[in-house]
N, C-alpha and C positions, 0 to 999 in steps of 0.2 A: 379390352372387349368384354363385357357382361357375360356373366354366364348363360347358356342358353337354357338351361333349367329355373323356376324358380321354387321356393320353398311352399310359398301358399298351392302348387301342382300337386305337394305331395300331402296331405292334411295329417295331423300324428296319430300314430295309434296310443290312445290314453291305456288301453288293456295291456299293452306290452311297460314290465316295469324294469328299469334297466339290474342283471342283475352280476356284477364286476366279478369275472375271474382274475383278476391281475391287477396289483396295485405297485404303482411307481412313484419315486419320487426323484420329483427333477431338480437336484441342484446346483443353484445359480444360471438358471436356464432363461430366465427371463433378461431379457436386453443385457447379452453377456458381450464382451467383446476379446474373450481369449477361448477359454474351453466352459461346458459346462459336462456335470457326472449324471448318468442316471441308475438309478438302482432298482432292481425289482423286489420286492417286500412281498410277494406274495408268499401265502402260509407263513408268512413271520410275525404276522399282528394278531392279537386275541382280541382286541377290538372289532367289531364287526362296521363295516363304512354304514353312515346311517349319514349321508349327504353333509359328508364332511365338518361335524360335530367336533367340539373341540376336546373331546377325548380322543378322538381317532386321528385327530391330525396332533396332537400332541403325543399321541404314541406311533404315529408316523415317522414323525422327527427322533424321536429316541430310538425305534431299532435303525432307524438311515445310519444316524451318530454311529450307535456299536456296528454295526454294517461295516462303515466306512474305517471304526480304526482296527478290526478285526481283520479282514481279507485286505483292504486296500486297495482291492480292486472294482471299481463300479461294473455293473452290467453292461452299458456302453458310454459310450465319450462322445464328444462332440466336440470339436476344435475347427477355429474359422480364423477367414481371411477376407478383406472385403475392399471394398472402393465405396465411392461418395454416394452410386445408386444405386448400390445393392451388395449382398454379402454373400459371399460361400461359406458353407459348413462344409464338413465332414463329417457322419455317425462310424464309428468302429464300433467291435464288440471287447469283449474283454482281453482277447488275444492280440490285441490291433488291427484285423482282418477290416476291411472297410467296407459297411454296408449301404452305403448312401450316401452323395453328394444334394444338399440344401441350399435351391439357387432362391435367395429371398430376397423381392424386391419390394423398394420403401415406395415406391410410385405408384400412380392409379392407372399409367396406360400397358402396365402389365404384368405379368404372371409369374407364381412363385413355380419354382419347378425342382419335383423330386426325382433324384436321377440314379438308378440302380445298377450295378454293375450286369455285365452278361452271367445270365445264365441263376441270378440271385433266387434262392429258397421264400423271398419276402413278396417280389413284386416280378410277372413277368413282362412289364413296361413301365416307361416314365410316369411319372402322375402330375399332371400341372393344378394347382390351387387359383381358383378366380375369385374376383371379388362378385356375388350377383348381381349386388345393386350399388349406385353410387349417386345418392340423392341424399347425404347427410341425414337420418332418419336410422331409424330402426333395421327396416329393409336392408341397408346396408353394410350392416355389423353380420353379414356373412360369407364366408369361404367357401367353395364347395370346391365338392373333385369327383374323378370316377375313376375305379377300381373295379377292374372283368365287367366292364360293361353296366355298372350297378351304381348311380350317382350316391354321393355322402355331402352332407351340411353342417359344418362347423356353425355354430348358432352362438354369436357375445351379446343378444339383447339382454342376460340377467346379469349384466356388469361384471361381479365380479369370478364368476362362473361359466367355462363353456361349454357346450354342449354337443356332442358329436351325434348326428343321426343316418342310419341307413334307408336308403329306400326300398321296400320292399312291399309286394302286392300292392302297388299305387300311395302308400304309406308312410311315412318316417318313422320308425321306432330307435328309439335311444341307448344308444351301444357303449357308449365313454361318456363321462366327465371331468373336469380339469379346475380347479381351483389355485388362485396363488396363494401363495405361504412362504411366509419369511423374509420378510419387510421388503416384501416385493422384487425379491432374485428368486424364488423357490417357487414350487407349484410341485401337484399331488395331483396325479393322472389314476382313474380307476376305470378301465377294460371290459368288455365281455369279449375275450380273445377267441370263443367259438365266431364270432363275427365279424373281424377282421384281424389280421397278421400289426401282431405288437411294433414292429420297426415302422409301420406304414400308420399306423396310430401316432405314434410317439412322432415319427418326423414330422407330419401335416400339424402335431398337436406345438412343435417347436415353432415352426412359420406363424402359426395361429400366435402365437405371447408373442414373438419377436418381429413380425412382419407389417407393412401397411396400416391393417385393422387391430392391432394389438388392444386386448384386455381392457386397460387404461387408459386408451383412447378420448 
């Protein structure tokens, strides 16, 4: 079923310019089929994100690398198990504590669904992901979901870039972006975490590369 929202309701606000507290990086996140790591790099990069230039994603990749052989620990995991029409995740955090179950389906008649345990600090209910449109076109290459009553638009019309926006005063303004990286298992998430909870970013932003409308579509 279509989203009952759609993106042209909400027209963008060009004044609001996105500006990332949080920078991640996902990897082996893109169409994984055992675990993928994610790391938070924020305050670790002297590069400043200037829409994912290749100094900043090449010094992405270099503090990830020392990151990853230093602590050994990623900021959370992601480990799945799946069947023919759809796949479950798991997100933990670095303790193993489990923050999210990622129900992702590969099909058009329905819905990717994020499932939080009771009583979670990220989400105080499930959040389903729809597709809004499905007319092979533009229109179609988007996600959407709501959180506390406030709809959000995952946006892959610039290919290889997605684009997360909030609605707000009748508006979209642009709160994340997502780029892949690294021969297409990696990708580079950048936040404005004053405006949504990073786990709820980061899962909707996993279904987005791995689900139905993926990326590379």
């Amino acid at each position: 079923m279509p989203y009952p929202f759609h993106p042209q309701d909400f027209p963008i606000n060009q004044d609001v310019v996105l500006q990332p507290t949080q920078i991640f990086y996902l990897r082996g996140a893109i169409h994984f089929k055992t675990n993928a790591q994610i790391y938070d790099l924020t305050g670790r990069l002297r590069q400043p994100w200037n829409d994912f230039s290749h100094a900043f994603l090449d010094e992405v990749s270099a503090v990830a690398q020392k990151q990853r052989e230093g602590s050994g620990s990623p900021t959370y995991e992601i480990s799945s198990c799946g069947n023919m029409m759809r796949t479950i995740k798991t997100m933990t955090d670095s303790q193993g504590q489990k923050l999210c179950d990622l129900n992702i389906t590969f099909v058009s008649f329905d819905n990717s669904t994020v499932k939080f345990p009771p009583g979670s600090q990220h989400s105080r209910h499930h959040i389903e992901m729809y597709p809004v449109d499905d007319h092979g076109n533009d229109e179609a290459k988007h996600e959407a979901f709501v959180k506390n009553s406030i709809p959000y638009f995952w946006d892959m019309t610039r290919g290889r870039v997605g684009i997360l926006y909030k609605c707000l005063n009748q508006q979209r303004v642009e709160i994340a972006r997502v780029a892949g990286f690294g021969f297409d298992k990696d990708a580079v998430l950048v936040l404005n975490g004053n405006e949504l909870d990073d786990v709820v970013a980061l899962s909707t932003c996993i279904i987005l590369l791995n689900g139905r409308d993926a990326m590379d579509a």
